[in-house]
C-alpha positions in Angstrom: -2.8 2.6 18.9 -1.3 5.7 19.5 1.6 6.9 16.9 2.8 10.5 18.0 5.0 11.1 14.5 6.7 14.3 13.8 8.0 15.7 10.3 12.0 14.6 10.2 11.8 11.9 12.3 13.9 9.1 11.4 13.9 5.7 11.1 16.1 2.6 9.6 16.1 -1.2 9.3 18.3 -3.3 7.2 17.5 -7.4 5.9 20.1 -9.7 4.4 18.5 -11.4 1.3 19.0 -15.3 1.0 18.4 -17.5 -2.1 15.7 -18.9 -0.6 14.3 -15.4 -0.1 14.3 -15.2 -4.0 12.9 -18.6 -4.8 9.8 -18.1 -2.3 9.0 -14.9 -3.8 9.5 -16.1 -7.4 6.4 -18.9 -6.6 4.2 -16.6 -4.7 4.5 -13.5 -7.1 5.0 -15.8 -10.4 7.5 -13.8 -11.2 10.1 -16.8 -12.6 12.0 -14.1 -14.8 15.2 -16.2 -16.3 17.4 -13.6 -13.7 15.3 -14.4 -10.8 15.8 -18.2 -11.6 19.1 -19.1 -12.6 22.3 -17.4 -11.4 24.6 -15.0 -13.9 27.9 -15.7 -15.5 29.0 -13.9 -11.9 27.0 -17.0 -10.2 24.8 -14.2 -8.8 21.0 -14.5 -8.2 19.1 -11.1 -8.7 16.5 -10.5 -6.4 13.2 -9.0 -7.4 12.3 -5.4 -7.5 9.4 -5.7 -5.4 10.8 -8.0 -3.2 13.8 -5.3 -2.4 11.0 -3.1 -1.6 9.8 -4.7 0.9 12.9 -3.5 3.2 10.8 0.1 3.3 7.3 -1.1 3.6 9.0 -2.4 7.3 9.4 1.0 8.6 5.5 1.5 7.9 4.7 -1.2 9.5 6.4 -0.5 12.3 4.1 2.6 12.9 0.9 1.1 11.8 0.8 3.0 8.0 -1.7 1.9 5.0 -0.1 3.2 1.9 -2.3 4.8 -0.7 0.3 5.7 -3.0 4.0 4.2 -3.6 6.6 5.4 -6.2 9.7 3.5 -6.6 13.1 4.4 -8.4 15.5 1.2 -9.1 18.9 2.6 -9.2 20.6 -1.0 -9.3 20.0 -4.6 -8.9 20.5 -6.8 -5.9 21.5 -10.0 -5.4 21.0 -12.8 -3.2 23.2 -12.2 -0.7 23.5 -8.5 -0.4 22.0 -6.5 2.7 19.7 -3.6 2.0 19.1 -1.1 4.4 16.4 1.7 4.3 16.8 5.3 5.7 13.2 6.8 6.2 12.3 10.3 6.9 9.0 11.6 7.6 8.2 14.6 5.3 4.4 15.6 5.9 2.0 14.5 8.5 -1.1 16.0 8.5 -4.3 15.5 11.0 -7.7 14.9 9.4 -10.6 13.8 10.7 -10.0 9.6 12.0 -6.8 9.7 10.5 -3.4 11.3 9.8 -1.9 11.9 6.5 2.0 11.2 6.4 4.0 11.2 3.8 7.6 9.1 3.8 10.9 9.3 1.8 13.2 6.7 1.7 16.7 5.8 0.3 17.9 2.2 0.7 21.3 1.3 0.1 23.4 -2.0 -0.5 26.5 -3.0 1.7 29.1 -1.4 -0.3 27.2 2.1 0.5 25.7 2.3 -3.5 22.2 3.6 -3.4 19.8 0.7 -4.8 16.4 2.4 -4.6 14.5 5.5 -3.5 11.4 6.3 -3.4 8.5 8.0 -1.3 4.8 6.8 0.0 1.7 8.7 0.9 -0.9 7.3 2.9 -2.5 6.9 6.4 -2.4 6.1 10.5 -5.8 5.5 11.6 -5.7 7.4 14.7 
């Protein structure tokens, strides 16, 4: 596969979180956390950190990427329910020999617009 990426390129995808979403996760991380399980005085179901994060590690799939390194900054919970959506931005890419190096930045951001995480990954594209 050919991937022709170019530092500032942009990209963006969004997801919709369900309860369902949140039980599945909680049995196949194990992560039954009494917030994960039962709802808030609000009625509200937080989702999982890492599960949240998966809304980035879409945009790396979508151009073939292997992360090496991941940081991750939780600004503020979700809930079941909410929509997340990423903004990505390419900030290195680098050609080496059977690979590139690419580096990504990402914000991603509930429906009201409040920033929810951020973060950036290093890794690869086989070329």
């Amino acid at each position: 596969m050919k991937t022709k990426l170019e530092v500032g390129q942009k990209s963006s995808y969004e997801r919709t979180f369900s309860t369902k979403d949140v039980e599945l996760f909680a049995e196949l991380s194990g992560d039954k956390g009494v917030h994960h399980i039962k709802p808030d005085s609000q009625g509200r179901l937080m989702v999982h950190g890492l599960l949240t994060a998966t809304v980035p590690t879409k945009l790396g799939g979508d151009i073939n990427y292997i992360a090496r390194e991941m940081y991750l900054e939780f600004l503020r919970p979700v809930f079941a329910g909410d929509t997340v959506r990423v903004e990505g931005v390419v900030t290195r890419v680098e050609h080496e020999e059977g690979h590139f190096r690419v580096t990504l930045d990402f914000i991603c951001f509930n429906q009201l617009g409040k920033e929810v995480l951020r973060g950036n990954t290093r890794g690869i594209i086989r070329a």
